[in-house]
MIRO-73664 format. One record per atom (N, C-alpha, C, CB): residue number from 0; y, z, x. Coordinates in Angstrom, 2 decimals, always signed. Each point is the difference from the previous one (the first is absolute). Glycine has a CB too. Example, Ala and Ser with C-alpha at 12.3 -4.5 7.8 and 13.67 -1.06 7.14 Angstrom:
@seq:0 | yy:-5.69 | zz:+7.80 | xx:+13.19
@seq:0 | yy:+1.19 | zz:+0.00 | xx:-0.89
@seq:0 | yy:+1.20 | zz:+0.00 | xx:+0.90
@seq:0 | yy:-1.17 | zz:+1.25 | xx:-1.89
@seq:1 | yy:+2.22 | zz:-1.97 | xx:+1.54
@seq:1 | yy:+1.19 | zz:+0.06 | xx:+0.82
@seq:1 | yy:+1.09 | zz:+0.73 | xx:-0.77
@seq:1 | yy:-0.63 | zz:-2.15 | xx:+1.18
# end
This chain:
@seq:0 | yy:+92.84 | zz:+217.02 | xx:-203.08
@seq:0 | yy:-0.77 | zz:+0.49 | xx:+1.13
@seq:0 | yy:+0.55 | zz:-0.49 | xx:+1.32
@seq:0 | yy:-1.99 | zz:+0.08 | xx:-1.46
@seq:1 | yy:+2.84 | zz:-0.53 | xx:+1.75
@seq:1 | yy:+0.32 | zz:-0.66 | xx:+0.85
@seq:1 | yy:+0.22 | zz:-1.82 | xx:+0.60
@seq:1 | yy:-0.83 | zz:+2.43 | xx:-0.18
@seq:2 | yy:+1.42 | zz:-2.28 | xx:+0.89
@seq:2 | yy:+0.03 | zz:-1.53 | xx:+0.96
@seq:2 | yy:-1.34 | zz:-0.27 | xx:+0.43
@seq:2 | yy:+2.32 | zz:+0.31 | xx:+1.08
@seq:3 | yy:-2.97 | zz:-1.66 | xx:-1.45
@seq:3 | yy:-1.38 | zz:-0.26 | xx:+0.43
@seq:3 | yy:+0.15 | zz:-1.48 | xx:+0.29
@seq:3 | yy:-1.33 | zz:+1.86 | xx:-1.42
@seq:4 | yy:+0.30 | zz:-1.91 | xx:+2.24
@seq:4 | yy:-0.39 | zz:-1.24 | xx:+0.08
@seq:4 | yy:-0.87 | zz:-0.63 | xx:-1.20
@seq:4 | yy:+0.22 | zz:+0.58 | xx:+2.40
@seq:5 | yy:-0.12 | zz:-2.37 | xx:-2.71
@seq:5 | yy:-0.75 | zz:-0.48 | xx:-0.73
@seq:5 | yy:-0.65 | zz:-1.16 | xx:+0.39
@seq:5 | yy:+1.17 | zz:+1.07 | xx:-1.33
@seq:6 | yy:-2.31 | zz:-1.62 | xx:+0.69
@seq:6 | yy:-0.36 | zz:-1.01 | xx:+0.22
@seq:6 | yy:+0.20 | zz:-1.04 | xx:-0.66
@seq:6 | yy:-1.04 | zz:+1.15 | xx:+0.80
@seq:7 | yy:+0.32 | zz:-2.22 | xx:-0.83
@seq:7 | yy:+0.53 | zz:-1.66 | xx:-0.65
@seq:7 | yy:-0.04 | zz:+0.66 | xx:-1.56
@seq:7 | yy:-1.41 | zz:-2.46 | xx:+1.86
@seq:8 | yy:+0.25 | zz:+3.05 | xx:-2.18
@seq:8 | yy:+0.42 | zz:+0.53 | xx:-1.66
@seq:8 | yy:+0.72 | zz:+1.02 | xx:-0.40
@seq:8 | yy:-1.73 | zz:-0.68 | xx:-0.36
@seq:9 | yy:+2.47 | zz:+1.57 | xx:+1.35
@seq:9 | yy:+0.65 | zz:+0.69 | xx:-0.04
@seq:9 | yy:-0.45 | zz:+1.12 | xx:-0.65
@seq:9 | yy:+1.31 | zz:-1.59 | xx:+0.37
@seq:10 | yy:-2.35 | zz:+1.67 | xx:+0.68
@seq:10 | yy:-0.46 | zz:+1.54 | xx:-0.39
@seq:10 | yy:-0.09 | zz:+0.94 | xx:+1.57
@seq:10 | yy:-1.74 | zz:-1.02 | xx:-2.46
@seq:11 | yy:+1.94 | zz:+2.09 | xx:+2.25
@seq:11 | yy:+0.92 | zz:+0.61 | xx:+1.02
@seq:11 | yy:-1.28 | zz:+0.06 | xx:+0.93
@seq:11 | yy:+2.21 | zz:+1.52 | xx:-1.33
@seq:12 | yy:-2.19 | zz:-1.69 | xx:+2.68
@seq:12 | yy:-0.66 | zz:-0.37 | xx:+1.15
@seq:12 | yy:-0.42 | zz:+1.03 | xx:+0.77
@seq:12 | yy:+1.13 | zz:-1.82 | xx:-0.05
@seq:13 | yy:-0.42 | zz:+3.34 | xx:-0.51
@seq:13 | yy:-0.61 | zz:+1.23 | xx:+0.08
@seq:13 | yy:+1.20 | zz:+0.64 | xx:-0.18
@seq:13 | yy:-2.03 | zz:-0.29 | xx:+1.40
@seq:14 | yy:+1.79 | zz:+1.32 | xx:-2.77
@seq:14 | yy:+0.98 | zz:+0.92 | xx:-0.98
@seq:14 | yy:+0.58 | zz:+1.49 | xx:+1.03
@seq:14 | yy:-1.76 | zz:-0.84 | xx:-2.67
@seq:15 | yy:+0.94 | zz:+0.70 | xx:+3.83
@seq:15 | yy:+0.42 | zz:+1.24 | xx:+1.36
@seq:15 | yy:+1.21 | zz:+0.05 | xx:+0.24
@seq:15 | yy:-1.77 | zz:-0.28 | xx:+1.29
@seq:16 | yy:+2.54 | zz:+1.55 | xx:-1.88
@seq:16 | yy:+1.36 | zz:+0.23 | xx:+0.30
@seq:16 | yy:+0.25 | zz:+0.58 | xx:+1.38
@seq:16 | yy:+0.29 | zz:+0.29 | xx:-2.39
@seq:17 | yy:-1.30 | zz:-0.42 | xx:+3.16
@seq:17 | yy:+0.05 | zz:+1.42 | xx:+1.57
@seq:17 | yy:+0.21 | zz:+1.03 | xx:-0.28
@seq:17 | yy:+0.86 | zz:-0.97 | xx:+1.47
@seq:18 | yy:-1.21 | zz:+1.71 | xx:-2.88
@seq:18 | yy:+0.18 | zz:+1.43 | xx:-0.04
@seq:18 | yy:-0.95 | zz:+0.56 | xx:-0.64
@seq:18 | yy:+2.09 | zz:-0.14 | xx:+0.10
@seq:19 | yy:-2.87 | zz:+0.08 | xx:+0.54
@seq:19 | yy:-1.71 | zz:+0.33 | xx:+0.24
@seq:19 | yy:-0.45 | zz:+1.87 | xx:-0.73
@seq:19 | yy:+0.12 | zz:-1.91 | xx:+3.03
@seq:20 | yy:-0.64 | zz:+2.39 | xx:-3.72
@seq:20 | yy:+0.14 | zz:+1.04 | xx:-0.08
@seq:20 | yy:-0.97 | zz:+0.18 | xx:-1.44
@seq:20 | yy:+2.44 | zz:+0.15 | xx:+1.57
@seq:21 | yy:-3.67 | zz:+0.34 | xx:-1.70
@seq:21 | yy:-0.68 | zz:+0.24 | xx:-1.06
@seq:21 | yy:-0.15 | zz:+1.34 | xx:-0.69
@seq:21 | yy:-0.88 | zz:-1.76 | xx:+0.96
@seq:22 | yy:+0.79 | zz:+1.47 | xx:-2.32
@seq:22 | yy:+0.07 | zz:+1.58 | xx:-0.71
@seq:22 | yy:-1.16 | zz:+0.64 | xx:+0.44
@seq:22 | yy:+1.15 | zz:-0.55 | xx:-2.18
@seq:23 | yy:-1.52 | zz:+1.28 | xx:+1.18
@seq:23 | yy:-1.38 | zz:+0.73 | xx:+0.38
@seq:23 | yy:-0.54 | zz:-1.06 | xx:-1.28
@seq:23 | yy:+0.36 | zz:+3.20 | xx:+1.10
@seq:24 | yy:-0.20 | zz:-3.93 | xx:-1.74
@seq:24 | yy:-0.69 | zz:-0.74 | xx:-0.64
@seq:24 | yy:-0.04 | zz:-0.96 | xx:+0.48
@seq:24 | yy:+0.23 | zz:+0.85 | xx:-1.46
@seq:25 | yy:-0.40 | zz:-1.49 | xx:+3.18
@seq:25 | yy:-0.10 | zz:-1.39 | xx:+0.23
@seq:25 | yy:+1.28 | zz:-1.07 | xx:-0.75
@seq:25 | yy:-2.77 | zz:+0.72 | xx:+0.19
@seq:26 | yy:+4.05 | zz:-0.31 | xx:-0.23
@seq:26 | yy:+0.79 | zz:-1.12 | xx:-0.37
@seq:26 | yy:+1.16 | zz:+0.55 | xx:+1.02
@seq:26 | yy:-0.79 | zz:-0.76 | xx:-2.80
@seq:27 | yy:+1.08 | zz:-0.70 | xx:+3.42
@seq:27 | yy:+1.07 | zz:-0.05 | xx:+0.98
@seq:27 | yy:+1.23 | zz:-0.18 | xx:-0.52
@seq:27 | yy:-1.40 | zz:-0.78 | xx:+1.44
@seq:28 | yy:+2.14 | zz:+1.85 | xx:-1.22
@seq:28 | yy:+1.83 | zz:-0.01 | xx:-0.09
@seq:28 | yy:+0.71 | zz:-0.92 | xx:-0.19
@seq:28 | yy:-0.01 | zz:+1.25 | xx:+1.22
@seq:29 | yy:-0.55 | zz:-2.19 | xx:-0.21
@seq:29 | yy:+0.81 | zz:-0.79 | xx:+0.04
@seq:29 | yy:+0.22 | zz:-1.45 | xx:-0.58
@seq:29 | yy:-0.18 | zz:+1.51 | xx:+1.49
@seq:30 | yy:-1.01 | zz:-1.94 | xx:-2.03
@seq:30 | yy:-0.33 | zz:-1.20 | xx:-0.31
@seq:30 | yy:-0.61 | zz:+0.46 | xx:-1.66
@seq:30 | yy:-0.50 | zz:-1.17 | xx:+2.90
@seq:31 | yy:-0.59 | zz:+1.94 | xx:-2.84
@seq:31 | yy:-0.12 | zz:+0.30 | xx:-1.06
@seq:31 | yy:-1.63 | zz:+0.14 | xx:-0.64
@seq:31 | yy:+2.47 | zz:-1.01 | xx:+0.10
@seq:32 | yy:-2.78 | zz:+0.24 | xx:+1.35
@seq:32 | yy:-1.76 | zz:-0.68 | xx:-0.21
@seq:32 | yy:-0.70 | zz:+1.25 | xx:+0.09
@seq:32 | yy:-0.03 | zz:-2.49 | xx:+1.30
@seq:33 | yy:-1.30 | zz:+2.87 | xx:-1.61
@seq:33 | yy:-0.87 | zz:+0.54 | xx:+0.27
@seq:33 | yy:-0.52 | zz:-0.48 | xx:+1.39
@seq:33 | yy:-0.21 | zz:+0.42 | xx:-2.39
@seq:34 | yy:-0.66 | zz:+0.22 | xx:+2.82
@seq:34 | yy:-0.58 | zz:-0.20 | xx:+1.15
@seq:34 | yy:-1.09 | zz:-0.70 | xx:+0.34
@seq:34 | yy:+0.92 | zz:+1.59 | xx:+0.02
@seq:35 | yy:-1.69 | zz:-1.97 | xx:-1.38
@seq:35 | yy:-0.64 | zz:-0.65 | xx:-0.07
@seq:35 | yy:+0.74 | zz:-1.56 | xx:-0.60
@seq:35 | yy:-1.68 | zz:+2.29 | xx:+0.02
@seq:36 | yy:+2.64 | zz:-2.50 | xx:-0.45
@seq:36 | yy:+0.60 | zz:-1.12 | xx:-0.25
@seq:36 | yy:+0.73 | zz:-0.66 | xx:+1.44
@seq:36 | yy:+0.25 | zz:+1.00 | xx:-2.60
@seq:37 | yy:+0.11 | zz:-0.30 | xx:+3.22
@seq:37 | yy:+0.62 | zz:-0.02 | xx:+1.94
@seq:37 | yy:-0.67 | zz:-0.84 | xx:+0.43
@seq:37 | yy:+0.44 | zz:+2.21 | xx:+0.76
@seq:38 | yy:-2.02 | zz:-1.35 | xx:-0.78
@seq:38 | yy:-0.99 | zz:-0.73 | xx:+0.95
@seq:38 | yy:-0.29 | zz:-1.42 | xx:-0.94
@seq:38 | yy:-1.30 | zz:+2.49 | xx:+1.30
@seq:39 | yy:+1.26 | zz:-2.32 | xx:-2.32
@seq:39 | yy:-1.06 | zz:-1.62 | xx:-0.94
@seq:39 | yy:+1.69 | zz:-0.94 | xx:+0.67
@seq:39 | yy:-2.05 | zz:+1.05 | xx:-3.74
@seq:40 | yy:+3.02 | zz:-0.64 | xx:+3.95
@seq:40 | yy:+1.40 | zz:-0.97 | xx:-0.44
@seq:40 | yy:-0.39 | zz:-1.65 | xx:+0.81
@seq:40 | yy:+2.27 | zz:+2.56 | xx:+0.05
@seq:41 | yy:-2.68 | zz:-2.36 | xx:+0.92
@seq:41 | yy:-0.22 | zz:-1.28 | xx:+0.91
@seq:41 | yy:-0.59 | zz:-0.61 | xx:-0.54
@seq:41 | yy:+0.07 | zz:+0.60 | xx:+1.70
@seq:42 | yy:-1.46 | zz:-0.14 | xx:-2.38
@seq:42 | yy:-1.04 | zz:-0.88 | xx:-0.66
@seq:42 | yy:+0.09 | zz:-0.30 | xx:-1.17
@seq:42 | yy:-1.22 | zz:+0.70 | xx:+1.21
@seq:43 | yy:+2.33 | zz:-0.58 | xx:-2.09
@seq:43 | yy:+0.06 | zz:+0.13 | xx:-1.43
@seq:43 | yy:+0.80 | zz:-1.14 | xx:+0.24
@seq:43 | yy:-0.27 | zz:+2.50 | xx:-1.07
@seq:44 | yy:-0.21 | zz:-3.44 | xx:-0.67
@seq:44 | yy:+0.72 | zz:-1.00 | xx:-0.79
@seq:44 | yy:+1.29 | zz:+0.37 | xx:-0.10
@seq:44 | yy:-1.79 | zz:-0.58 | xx:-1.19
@seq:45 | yy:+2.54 | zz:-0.66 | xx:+0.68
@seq:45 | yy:+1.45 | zz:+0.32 | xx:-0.19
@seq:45 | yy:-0.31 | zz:+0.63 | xx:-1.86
@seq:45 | yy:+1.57 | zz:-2.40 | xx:+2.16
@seq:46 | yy:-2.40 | zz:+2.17 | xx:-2.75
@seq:46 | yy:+0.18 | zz:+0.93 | xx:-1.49
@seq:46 | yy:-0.60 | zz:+1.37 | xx:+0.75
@seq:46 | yy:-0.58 | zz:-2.02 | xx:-2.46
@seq:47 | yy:-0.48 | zz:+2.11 | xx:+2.94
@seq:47 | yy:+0.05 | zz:+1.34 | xx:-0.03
@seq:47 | yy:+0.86 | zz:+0.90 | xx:+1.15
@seq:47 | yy:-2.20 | zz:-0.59 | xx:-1.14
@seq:48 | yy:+3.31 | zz:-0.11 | xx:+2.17
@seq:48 | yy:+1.08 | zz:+0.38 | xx:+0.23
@seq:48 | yy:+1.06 | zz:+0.48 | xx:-0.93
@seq:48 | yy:-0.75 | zz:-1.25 | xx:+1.50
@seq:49 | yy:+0.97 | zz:+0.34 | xx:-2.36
@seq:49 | yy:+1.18 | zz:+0.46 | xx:-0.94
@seq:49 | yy:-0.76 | zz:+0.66 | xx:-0.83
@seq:49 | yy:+1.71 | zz:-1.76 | xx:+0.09
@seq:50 | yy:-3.10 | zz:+2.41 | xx:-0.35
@seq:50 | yy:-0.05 | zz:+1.24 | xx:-1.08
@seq:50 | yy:+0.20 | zz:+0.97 | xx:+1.19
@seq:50 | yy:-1.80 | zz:-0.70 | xx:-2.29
@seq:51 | yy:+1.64 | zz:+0.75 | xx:+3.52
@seq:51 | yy:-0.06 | zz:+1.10 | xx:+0.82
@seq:51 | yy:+1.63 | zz:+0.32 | xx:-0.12
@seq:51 | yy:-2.32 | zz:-0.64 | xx:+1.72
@seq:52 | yy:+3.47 | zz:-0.26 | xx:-1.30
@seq:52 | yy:+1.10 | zz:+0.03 | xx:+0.12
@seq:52 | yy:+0.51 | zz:+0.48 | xx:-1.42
@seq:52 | yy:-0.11 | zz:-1.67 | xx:+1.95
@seq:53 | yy:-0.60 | zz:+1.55 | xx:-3.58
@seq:53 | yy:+1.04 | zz:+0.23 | xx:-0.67
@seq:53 | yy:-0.51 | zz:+1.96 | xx:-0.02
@seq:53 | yy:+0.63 | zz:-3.10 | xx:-1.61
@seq:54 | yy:-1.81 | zz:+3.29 | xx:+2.23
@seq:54 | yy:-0.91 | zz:+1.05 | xx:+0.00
@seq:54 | yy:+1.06 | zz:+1.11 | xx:+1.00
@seq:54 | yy:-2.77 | zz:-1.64 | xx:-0.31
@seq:55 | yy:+3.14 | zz:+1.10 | xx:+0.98
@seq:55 | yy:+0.86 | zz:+0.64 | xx:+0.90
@seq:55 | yy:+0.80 | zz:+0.28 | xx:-0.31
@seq:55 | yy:-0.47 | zz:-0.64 | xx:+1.16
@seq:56 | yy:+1.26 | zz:-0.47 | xx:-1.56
@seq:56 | yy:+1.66 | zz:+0.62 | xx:-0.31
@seq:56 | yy:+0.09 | zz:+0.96 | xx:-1.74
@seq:56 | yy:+1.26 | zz:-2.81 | xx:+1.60
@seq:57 | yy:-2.73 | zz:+2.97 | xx:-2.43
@seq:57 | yy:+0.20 | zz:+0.82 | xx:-0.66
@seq:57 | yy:-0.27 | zz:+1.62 | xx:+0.92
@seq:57 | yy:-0.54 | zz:-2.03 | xx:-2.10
@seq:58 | yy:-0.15 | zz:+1.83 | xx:+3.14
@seq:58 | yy:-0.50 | zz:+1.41 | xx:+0.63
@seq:58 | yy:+1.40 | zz:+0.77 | xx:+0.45
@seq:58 | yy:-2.53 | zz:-1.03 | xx:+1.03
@seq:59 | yy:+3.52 | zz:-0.49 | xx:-0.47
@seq:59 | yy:+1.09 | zz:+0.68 | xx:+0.72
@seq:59 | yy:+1.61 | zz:+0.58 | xx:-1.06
@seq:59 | yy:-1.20 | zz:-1.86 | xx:+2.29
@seq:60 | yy:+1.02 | zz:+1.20 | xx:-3.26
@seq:60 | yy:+0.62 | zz:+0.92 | xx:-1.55
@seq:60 | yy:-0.72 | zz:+1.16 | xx:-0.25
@seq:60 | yy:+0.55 | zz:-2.01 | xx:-1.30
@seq:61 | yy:-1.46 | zz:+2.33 | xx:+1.48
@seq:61 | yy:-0.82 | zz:+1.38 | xx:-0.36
@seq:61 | yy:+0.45 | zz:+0.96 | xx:+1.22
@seq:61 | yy:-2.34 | zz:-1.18 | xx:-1.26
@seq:62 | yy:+2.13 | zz:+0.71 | xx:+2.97
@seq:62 | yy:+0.12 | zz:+0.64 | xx:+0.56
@seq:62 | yy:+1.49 | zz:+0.69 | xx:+0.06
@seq:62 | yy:-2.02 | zz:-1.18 | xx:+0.73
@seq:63 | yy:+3.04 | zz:+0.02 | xx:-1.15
@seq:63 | yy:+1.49 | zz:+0.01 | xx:+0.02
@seq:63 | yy:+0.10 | zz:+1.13 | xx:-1.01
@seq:63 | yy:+0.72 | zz:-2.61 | xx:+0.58
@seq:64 | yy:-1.22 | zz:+2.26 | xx:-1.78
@seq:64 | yy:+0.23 | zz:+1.11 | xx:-1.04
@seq:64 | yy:+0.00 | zz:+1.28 | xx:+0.12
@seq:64 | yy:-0.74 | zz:-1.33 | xx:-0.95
@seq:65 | yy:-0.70 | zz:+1.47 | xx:+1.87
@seq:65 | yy:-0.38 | zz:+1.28 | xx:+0.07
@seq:65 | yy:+0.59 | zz:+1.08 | xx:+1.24
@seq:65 | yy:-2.02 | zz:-1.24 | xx:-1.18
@seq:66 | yy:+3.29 | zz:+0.44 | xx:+1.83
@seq:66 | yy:+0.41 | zz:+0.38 | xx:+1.24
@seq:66 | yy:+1.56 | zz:+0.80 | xx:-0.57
@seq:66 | yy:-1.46 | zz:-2.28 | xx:+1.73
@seq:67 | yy:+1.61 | zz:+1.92 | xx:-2.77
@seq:67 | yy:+0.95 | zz:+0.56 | xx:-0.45
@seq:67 | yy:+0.01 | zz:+1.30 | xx:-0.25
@seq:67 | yy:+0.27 | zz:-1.83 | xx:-0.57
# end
C-alpha cells in the first residue's frame, strides 16, 4: 500500500496514500479502507488497526484484480 508512517509499535500512523477516491461502495482507491474505517482510524487500537490494515490491503487485490 505504500510508504507510511509508523509509530513506536510500528503500526502505520495513517495507511493514506494521497490518492483519495471512493467506489460507489465506500472503499477508497487508494489505501483501501472503507469509509467508515477512515473516519474510526484516529480512534482505533493498534489491534483493531492492523485488522483494518490487513482489511484493506485484501480490498486493494480485489480492486487490482478486477481492473484488469
Amino acid at each position: 500500500m505504500g510508504a507510511r508512517m509508523s509509530d513506536e509499535r510500528g503500526i502505520s500512523s495513517s495507511p493514506c496514500v494521497r490518492n483519495c477516491c471512493l467506489t460507489d461502495h465506500d472503499i477508497c482507491v487508494g489505501c483501501g479502507r472503507s469509509l467508515p474505517e477512515i473516519l474510526e482510524w484516529s480512534r482505533a487500537d493498534p489491534p483493531r488497526r492492523r485488522v483494518v490494515l490487513r482489511l484493506a490491503e485484501e480490498r486493494l487485490a480485489v480492486l487490482a484484480r478486477d481492473r484488469r
